[in-house]
C-alpha positions in Angstrom: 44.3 203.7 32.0 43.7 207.3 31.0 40.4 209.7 32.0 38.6 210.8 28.8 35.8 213.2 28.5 33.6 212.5 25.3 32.6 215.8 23.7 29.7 215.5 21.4 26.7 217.3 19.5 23.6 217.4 21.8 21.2 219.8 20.8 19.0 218.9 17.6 20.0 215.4 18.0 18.2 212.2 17.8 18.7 211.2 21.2 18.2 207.3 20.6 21.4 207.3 18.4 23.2 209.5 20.9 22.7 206.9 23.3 23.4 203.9 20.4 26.8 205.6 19.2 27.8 207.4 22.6 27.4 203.8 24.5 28.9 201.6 22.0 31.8 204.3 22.0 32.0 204.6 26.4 31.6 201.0 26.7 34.3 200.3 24.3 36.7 202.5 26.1 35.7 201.6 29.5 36.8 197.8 27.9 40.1 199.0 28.0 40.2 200.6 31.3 39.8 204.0 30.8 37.5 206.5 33.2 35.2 207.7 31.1 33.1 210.9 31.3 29.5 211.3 28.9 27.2 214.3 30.2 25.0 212.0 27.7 24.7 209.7 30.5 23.7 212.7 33.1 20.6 213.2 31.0 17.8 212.1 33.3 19.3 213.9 36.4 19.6 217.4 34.2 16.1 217.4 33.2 14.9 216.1 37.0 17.1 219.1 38.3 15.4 221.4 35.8 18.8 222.7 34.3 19.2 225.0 31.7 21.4 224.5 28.6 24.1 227.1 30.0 23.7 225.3 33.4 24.1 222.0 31.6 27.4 223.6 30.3 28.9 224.8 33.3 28.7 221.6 35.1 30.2 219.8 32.4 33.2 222.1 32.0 33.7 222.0 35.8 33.8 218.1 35.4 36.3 218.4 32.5 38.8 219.8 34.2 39.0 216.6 35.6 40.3 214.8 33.4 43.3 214.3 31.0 42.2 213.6 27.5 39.1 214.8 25.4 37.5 212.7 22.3 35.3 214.6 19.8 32.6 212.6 18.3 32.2 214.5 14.7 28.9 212.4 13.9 27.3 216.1 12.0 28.7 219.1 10.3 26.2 221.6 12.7 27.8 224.0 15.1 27.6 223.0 18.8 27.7 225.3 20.9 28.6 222.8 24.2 31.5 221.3 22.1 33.2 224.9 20.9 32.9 225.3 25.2 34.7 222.0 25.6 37.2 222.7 22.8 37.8 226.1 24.9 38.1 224.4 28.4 40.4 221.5 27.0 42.5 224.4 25.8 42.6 225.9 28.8 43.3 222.7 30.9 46.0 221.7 28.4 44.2 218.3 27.9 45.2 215.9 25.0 42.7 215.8 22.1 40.9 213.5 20.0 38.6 212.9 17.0 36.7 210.3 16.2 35.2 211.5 12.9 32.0 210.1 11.0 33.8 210.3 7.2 32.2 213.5 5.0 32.1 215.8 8.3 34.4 218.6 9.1 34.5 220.7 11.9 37.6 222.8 10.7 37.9 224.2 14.6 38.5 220.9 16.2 41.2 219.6 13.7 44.0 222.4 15.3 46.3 221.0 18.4 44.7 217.1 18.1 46.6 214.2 18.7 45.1 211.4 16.8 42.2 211.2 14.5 39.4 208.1 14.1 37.9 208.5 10.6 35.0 206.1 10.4 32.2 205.3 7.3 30.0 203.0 9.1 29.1 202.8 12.9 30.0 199.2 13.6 33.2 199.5 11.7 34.3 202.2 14.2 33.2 200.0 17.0 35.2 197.1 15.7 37.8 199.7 15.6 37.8 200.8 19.2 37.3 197.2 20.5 40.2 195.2 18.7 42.5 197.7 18.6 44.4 199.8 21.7 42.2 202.5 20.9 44.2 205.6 20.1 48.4 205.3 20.3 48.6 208.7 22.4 46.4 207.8 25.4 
């Protein structure tokens, strides 16, 4: 069992997918035993709490720090500013990193230091992926 954060492009988003393709991707992980972490799922209790984006961030970061691994969900080709602070912080914390990367989309930043990379083309191939197999070999 390892304890992941999921990194992942909020802002501009269409937050029904997030929640289709960030699920799909927790619960498949969680299958195996792994802790997961998904500020995704922290959603509701930001916008009750009236956060801001930069307080959003903060919180996040301190909860990273937790945690051993980070996976980056490469679903678009926009900058994010919350993942270029969670590529930061995972440098800093000397956690192991991940991709899981939607084929055409290249975040040249992320690709530096990473461990293992998921290219997928559809969405229910890469959960097929995550469920039948161990997941990735370095966690």
């Amino acid at each position: 069992m390892s304890n992941i954060s999921l990194a992942y492009k909020f802002t501009g988003e269409n937050f029904k997918h997030l929640e289709y393709l960030m699920g799909n991707i927790k619960e498949s992980l969680e299958e195996k035993n792994h802790k997961i972490f998904c500020s995704l799922f922290l959603e509701n209790e930001f916008q009750n709490e009236g956060l801001s984006s930069d307080e959003i961030y903060t919180r996040c970061a301190n909860e990273q720090e937790y945690y051993d691994n980070i996976i980056y969900v490469l679903d678009s080709n926009q900058r994010s500013k919350g993942m270029e602070i969670e590529l930061e912080k995972a440098i800093e914390y000397g956690q192991k990193q991940f991709i899981i990367n939607r084929a055409g989309v290249f975040r040249p930043n992320f690709y530096h230091g990473v461990s293992e990379v998921i290219t997928f083309q559809k969405y229910d191939k890469l959960f097929d992926i995550l469920k039948k197999n161990n997941n990735f070999k370095y966690i």
